[in-house]
N, C-alpha and C positions, 0 to 999 in steps of 0.2 A: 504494500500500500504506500502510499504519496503519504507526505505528510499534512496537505490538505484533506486524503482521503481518513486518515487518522482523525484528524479534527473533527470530519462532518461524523463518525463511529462514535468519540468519546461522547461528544455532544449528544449524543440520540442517546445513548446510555445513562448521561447521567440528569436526564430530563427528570428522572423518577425522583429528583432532591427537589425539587419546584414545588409548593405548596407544604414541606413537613418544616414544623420550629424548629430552632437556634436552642435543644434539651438542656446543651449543658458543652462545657467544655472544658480541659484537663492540659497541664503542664507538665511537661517530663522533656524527651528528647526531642521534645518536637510541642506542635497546639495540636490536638485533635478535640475538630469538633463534632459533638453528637446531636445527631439530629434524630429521636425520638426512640434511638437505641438499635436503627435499623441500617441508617447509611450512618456516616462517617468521614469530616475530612481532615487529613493529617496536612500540615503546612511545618516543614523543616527550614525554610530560608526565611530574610526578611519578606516581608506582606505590607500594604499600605492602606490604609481607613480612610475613604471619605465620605459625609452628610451623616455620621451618626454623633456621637455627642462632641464629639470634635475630632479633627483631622489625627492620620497617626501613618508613622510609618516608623519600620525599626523590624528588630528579632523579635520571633513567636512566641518566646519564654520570657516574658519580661510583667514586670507589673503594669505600664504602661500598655502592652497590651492586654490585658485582662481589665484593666479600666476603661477599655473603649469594647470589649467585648460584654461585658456584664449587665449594661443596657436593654443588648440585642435578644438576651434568654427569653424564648416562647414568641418569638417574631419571627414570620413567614420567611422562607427563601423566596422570592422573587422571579430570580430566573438566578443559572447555572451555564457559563459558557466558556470554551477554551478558544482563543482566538490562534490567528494563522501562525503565531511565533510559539505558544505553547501558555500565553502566558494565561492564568485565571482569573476570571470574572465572577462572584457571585453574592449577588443581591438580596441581602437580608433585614428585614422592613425598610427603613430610610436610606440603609448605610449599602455601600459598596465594598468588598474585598478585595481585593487584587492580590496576586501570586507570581511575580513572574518568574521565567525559568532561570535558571544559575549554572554557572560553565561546568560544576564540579559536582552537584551534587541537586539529588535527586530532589526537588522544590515541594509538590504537592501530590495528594491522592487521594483519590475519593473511593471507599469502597463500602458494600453492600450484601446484603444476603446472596447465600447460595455461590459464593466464589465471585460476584461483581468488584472488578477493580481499575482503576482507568491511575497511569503516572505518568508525571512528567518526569522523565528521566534526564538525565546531565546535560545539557545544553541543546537537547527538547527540537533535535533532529527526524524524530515520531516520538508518537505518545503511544504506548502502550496502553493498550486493553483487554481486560478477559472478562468475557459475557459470564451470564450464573449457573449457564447449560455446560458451558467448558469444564471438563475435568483434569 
């Protein structure tokens, strides 16, 4: 696959995050966020906030980010998109996420019941995906 064709794949996959809340989310090696215990997205690189309670940009493990993420808990996802570079988009009540990809290391991943998992991997040349039928 192209890495266009990647894109138009993960996007259709990960449509299924559109309409569930912002459950809850946890600090360790990375942010993973949970969305109602079913999908899930991990963000290992810096990420950038804007329209939620104020602008943010910086690493995922940080107090500062957990202070513009704590707002967002039980607010819709919006929409969910990976654009032509790799980089992430997704919209949760007011605010915007952004992810983009990083030369070295693996930036973000969405994954979901049944084996669903869509990555950007290192400098996001394709984006991996495994459907929840894939074994």
């Amino acid at each position: 696959m192209s890495l266009s064709e990647d894109v138009e794949f993960a996007n259709g996959l990960m449509g299924v995050v559109v309409g569930q809340e912002l459950f809850d989310f946890r600090m360790g090696f990375g942010l993973q966020i949970d969305f109602g215990g079913h999908y899930f997205l991990t963000v290992e690189t810096p990420f950038s906030m804007v329209g939620g309670v104020k602008p943010f940009s910086g690493e995922p493990v940080s107090g500062d980010a957990a202070e513009v993420l704590i707002p967002l808990r039980l607010q819709p996802v919006r929409f969910v998109r990976v654009l032509s570079d790799g980089t992430l988009t997704l919209g949760i009540g007011e605010a915007t996420l952004t992810v983009s990809p990083h030369p070295q290391y693996e930036s973000w991943q969405v994954a979901g019941p049944a084996g669903l998992l869509v990555v950007c991997p290192p400098g996001a040349s394709y984006i991996a995906s495994w459907t929840p039928d894939e074994k």
